[in-house]
C-alpha positions in Angstrom: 37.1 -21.6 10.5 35.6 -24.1 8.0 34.4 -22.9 4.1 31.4 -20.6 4.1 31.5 -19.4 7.8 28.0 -16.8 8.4 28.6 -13.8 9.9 25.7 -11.6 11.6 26.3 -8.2 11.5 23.8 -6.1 13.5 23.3 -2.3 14.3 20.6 -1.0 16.5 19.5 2.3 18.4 17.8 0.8 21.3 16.9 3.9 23.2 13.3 2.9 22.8 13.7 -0.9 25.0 14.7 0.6 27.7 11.7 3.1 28.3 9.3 0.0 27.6 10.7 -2.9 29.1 7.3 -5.1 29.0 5.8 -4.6 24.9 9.1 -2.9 23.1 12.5 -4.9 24.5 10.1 -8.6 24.6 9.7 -8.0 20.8 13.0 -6.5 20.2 14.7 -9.7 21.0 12.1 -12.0 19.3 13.3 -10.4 16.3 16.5 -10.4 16.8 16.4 -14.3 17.7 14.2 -15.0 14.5 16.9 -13.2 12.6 19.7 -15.6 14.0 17.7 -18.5 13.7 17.2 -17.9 10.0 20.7 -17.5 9.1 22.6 -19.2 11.5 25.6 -17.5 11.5 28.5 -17.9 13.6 29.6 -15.2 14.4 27.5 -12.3 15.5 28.4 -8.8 16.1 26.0 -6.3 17.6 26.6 -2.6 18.1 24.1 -0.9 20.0 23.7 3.0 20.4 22.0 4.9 23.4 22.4 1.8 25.8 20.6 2.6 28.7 17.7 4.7 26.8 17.2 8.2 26.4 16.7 8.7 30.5 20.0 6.9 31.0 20.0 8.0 34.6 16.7 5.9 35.5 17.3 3.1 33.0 20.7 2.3 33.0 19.9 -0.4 35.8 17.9 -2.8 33.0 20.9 -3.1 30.6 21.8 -5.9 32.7 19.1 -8.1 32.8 18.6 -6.9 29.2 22.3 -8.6 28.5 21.7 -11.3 30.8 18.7 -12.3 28.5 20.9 -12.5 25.5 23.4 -14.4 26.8 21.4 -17.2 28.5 18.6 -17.1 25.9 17.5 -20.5 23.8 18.2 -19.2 20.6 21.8 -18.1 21.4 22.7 -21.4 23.4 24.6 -22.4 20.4 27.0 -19.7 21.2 29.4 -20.5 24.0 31.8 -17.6 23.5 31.3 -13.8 23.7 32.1 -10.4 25.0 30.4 -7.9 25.7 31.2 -4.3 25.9 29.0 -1.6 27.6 29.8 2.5 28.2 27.2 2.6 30.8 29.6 5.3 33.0 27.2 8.2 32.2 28.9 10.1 35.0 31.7 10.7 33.1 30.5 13.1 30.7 33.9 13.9 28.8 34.0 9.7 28.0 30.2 8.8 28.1 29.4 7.4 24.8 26.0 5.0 25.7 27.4 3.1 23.2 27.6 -1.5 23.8 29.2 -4.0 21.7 28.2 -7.7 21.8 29.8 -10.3 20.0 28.9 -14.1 20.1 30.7 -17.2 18.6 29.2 -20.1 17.9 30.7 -23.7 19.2 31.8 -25.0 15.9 33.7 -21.7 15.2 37.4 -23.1 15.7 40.1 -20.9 16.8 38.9 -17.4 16.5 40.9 -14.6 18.2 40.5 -11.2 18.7 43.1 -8.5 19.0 44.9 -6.8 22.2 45.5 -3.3 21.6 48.0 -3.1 24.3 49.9 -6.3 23.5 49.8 -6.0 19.7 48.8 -9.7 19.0 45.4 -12.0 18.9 44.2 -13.3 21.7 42.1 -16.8 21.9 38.5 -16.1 23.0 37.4 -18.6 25.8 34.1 -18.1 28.1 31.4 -15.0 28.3 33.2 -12.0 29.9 31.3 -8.9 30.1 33.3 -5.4 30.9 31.8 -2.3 31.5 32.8 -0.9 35.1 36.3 -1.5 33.3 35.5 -0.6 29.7 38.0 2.7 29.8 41.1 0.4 30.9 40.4 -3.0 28.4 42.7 -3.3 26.2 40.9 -5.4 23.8 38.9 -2.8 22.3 39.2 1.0 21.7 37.0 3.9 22.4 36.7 7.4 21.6 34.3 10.3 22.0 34.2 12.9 19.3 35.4 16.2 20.4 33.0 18.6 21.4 33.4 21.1 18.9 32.5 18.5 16.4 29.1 19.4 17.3 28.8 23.0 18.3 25.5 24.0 18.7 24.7 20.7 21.4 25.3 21.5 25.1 27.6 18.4 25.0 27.0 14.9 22.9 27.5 11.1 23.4 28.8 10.7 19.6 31.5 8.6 19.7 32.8 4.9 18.4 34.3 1.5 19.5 36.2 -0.3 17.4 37.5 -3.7 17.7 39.5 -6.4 15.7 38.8 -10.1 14.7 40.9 -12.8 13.7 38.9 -16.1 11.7 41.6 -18.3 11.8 41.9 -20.5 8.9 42.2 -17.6 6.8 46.1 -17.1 5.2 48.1 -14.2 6.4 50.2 -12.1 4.4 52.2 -9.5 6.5 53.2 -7.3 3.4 49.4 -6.3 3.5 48.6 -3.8 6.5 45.2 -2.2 5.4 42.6 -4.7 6.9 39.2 -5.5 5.7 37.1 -3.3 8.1 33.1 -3.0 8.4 31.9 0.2 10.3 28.4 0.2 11.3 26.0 1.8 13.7 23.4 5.3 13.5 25.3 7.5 11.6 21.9 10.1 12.1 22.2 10.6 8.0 19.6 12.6 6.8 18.2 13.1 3.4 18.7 16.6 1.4 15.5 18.1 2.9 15.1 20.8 0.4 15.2 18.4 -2.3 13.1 16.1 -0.7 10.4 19.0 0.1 10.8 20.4 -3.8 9.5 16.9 -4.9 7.1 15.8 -2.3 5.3 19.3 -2.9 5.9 20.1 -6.4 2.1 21.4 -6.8 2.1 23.1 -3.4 2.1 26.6 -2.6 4.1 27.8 0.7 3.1 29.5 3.2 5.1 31.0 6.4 4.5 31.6 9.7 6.5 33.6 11.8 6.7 34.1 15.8 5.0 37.0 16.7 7.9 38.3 19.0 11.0 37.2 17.6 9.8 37.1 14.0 11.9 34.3 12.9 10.3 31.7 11.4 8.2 29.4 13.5 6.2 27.3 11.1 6.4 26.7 7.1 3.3 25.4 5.7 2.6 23.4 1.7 -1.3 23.6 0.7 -2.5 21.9 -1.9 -3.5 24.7 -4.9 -6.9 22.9 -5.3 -8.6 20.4 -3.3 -10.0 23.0 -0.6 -6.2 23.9 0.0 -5.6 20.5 2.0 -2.1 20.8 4.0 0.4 18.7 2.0 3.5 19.0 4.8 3.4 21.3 7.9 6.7 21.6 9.1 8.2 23.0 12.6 10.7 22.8 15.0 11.1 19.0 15.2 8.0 18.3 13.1 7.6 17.2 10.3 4.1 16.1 9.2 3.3 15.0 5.7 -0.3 14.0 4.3 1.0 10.5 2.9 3.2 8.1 4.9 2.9 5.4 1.8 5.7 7.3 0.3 8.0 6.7 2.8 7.1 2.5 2.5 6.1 2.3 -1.3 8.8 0.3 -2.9 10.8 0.8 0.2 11.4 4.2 0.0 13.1 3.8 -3.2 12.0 7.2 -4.5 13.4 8.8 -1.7 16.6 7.1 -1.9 18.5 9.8 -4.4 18.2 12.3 -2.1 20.6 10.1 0.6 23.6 12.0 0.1 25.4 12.2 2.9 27.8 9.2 2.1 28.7 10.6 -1.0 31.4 12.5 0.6 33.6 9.0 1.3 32.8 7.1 -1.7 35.9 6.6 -2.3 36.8 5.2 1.2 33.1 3.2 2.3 31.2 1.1 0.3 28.0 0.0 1.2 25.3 -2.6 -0.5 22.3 -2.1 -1.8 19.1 -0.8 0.5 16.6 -2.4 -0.2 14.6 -1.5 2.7 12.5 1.5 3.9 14.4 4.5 6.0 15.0 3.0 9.1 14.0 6.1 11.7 12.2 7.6 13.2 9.1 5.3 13.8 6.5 5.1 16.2 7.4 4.0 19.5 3.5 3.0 20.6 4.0 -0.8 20.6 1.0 -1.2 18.3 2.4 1.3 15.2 5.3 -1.1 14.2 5.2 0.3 10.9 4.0 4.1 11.7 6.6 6.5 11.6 6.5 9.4 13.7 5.9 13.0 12.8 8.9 14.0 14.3 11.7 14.2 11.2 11.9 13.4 7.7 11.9 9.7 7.2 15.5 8.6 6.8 18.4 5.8 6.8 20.2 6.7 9.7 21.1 3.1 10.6 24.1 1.4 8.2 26.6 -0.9 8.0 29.4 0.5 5.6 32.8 -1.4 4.8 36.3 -1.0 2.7 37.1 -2.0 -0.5 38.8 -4.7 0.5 35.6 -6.2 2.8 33.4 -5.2 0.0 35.7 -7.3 -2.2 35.4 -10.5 0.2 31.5 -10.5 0.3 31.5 -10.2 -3.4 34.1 -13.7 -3.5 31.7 -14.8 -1.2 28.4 -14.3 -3.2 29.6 -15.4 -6.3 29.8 -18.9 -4.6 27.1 -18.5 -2.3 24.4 -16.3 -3.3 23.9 -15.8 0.0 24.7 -11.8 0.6 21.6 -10.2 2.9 21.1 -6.7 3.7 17.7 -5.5 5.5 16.3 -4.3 8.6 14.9 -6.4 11.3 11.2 -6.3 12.3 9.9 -4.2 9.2 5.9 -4.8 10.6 6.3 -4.9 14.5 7.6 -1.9 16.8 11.1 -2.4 17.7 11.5 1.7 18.7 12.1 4.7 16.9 14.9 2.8 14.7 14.5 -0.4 13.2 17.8 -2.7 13.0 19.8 -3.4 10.1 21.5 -6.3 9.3 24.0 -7.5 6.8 24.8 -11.5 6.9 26.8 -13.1 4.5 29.3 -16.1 4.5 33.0 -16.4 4.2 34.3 -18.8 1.6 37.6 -18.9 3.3 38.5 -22.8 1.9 39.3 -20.4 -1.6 41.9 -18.7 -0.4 45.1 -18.2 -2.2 48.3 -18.2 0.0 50.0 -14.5 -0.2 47.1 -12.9 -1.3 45.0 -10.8 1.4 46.2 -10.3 5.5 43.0 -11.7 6.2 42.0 -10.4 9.6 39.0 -7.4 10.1 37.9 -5.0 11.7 34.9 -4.0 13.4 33.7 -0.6 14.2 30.6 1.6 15.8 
C-alpha cells in the first residue's frame, strides 16, 4: 500500500432508509458519496445496524437494490474490490443480528488481504462478492449475538457484532507482537447520565409528578419554570422526552452536554476514542424536511462511535503528525439521513515510516 493510504471508516443506523425509500435512502447515499469524494480514501469500511429497517419483515426485500446502488454507483466506480456482509436471516431469531458490513477498496490499493478465520492466514481480495444467505457458514468474518440475558427486561434483542480482519500489505510484520491494532465501531445506544443532565437543564425548575390513577406509579414527571407564567421547561414520559430549547442540544455541538457521556468511562483503559466535535448523533427527526430536528422521543445523545486500541490510536497519531489529516464527524449534520446521523473517522496511513520489527501491523475491524 503506498505512503499515506486514506481510510473511510463509517458507522450508521439505517433503520430510517428503509421505511422511506424515495426522500430518506436518495439523500442517505448523496451524503455518503459527498463524504468519499471529499476524502478519497481507499479503503472504506461501513457497518450498518438494523439493515432491513425497523419492519424488517416488509423491508428486508430493498437491502438489495439498496446494495446494488452502492456497488454500481459513479462515486464508488473507483473501487473495484469489496465484500459485503448482510444478517438479513430474521427468521432465525437466536442468530438474527440486522447487522451488514461493507468494505470497498480502491484500484490503486495494491495487495490488500483480509483474514480466513477458518484457515488462519490472509486471503487476496479479487472481485465484489456479497454473502448473506451464507453469512452463518463464511469463514472470513465472525459473528455473534449477545446472549439473551444480557438484556433482561427485552422480549429478545438483535444486539450483537461482526468482526473482521485486514491486512494493508506493505506494512512490516513482526510475529513476536500478537495484540493487533483494532477499531470497533457501530451504535453502542450510549446514553448520557439523565439525572445529571435534568439537574442542569432545570436548575431553576420546580418538579412536579404525575402519577397513573390505577397503578399509581409514576406516569409523567413534569419541570415548570418558577416565574414566567410557570412555562414547562422538560415534560418527560415513557419514551418522551420533551424540552423547551432544542439549541442546547446544537449550540457548540452539544459540547455542554458532553460531560455527562459517561458510559465509556468504564473501558478507558481498553478504548480510546478522538475528540467529538459534533452534536449527539440520535435520535432526530425522521420527516425528510427536519434534517436537523431531533425528536421528542429520548434525551439527545451520542449513540453512534467509532472507538479503537491503544495501539490504533497510536497509528493515527504517527499519521497526523505527518499529515494533519485526522477527521472525526458525522455525515449530513443539516439534511435528514434518519433517526441517527453517521459518523465518520478518516485518516491516512503513513506506512512508508515504518520501522522493521516494530508493530505486527495488521487490524482489525469490528461492529
Amino acid at each position: 500500500m503506498m505512503a499515506g493510504a486514506g481510510i473511510l471508516l463509517v458507522t450508521a443506523n439505517v433503520g430510517s432508509l428503509f421505511e422511506d425509500l424515495e426522500n430518506l435512502q436518495k439523500t442517505w447515499l448523496r451524503e455518503f458519496y459527498q463524504t468519499v469524494q471529499a476524502h478519497r480514501p481507499h479503503f472504506v469500511a461501513v457497518h450498518c445496524q438494523e439493515v432491513g429497517g425497523k419492519n424488517y419483515e416488509a423491508s428486508m426485500t430493498h437491502v438489495d437494490s439498496f446494495i446494488k446502488e452502492l456497488l454500481s454507483s459513479d462515486a464508488m466506480k473507483e473501487f473495484n474490490r469489496a465484500r459485503i456482509y448482510l444478517d438479513k436471516n430474521y427468521q432465525s431469531q437466536e442468530q438474527f443480528t440486522a447487522l451488514g458490513c461493507c468494505y470497498f477498496l480502491h484500484e490503486s490499493l495494491k495487495n490488500i488481504q483480509q483474514f480466513d478465520f477458518k484457515a488462519k492466514k490472509f486471503k487476496k481480495v479479487v472481485g465484489k462478492e456479497i454473502y448473506s444467505d451464507t453469512l452463518a457458514s463464511s469463514s472470513m468474518l465472525e459473528k455473534e449475538k449477545f446472549p439473551r440475558d444480557y438484556f433482561p427486561e427485552c422480549k429478545w434483542s438483535r444486539k450483537g457484532f461482526i468482526r473482521t480482519r485486514w491486512t494493508l500489505a506493505d506494512w512490516i510484520t513482526d510475529q513476536r507482537y500478537d495484540r493487533l491494532p483494532y477499531f470497533l465501531f457501530g451504535d453502542f445506544n450510549f446514553r448520557l447520565d439523565s439525572k445529571q443532565v435534568i439537574e442542569s437543564l432545570c436548575s431553576t425548575a420546580s418538579m412536579q409528578t404525575v402519577r397513573a390513577p390505577d397503578t399509581n406509579e409514576v406516569d409523567k414527571v413534569i419541570f415548570r419554570e418558577s416565574d414566567n407564567d410557570r412555562k414547562v421547561v422538560l415534560q418527560l414520559e415513557k419514551k418522551s422526552f420533551n424540552y423547551i430549547n432544542q439549541d442546547v442540544f446544537r449550540e457548540n455541538n452539544g459540547t455542554l452536554l458532553l460531560q455527562y457521556d459517561k458510559e465509556l468511562s468504564v473501558f478507558k483503559e481498553r478504548l480510546h476514542e478522538l475528540e467529538i466535535s459534533f452534536p449527539p448523533s440520535y435520535p432526530y427527526s425522521e420527516d425528510s424536511s427536519q434534517g436537523e430536528q431531533y425528536m421528542n422521543t429520548r434525551c439527545p445523545a451520542w449513540c453512534d462511535r467509532i472507538l479503537m486500541s491503544a495501539s490504533a490510536k497510536d497509528l493515527l497519531i504517527k499519521s497526523e503528525n505527518e499529515e494533519k489529516s485526522i477527521v472525526y464527524d458525522n455525515m449530513g449534520p443539516n439534511v435528514c439521513m434518519g433517526d441517527h446521523k453517521p459518523v465518520f473517522l478518516f485518516f491516512r496511513l503513513i506506512t512508508g515510516a515504518a520501522k522493521p520489527h516494530t508493530h505486527k501491523h495488521n487490524c482489525c475491524v469490528l461492529q
